[in-house]
N, C-alpha and C positions, 0 to 999 in steps of 0.2 A: 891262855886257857885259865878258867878260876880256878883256885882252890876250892876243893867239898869243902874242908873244913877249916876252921881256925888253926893259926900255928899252934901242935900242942894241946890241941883239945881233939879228947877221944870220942871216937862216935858213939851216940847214943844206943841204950842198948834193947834188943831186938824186943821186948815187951814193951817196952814203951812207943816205937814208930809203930807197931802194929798196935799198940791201943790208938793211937792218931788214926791210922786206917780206918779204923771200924768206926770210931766217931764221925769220921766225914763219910765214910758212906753211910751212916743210920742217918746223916743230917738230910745227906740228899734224895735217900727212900721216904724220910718224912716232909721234903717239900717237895716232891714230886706228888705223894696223898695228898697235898694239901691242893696242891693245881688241880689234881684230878678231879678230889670233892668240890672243888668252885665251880668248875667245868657242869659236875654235873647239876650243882644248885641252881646254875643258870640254866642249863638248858631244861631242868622241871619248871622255871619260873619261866619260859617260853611257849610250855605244853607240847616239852619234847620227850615227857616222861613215856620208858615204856611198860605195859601193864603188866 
């Protein structure tokens, strides 16, 4: 089994894993808008727009 941690090295502390949370999930709410608005750029450039 692995070790979590380094021999001797304390776990980081709980402000700091949870600011890593929040940065990867605001990364992936902001490439998912971005897939999204492509999605829809193309399908207006198809004349899929609806009115």
């Amino acid at each position: 089994m692995r070790k979590q941690h380094e021999e001797g090295a304390p776990p980081r502390p709980l402000w700091q894993r949870m600011t890593w949370l929040v940065v990867i999930w605001s990364a992936s709410v902001l490439a998912l808008g971005v897939v999204a608005w492509l999605l829809r750029q193309f399908m207006t450039a198809a004349g899929l727009a609806t009115p």
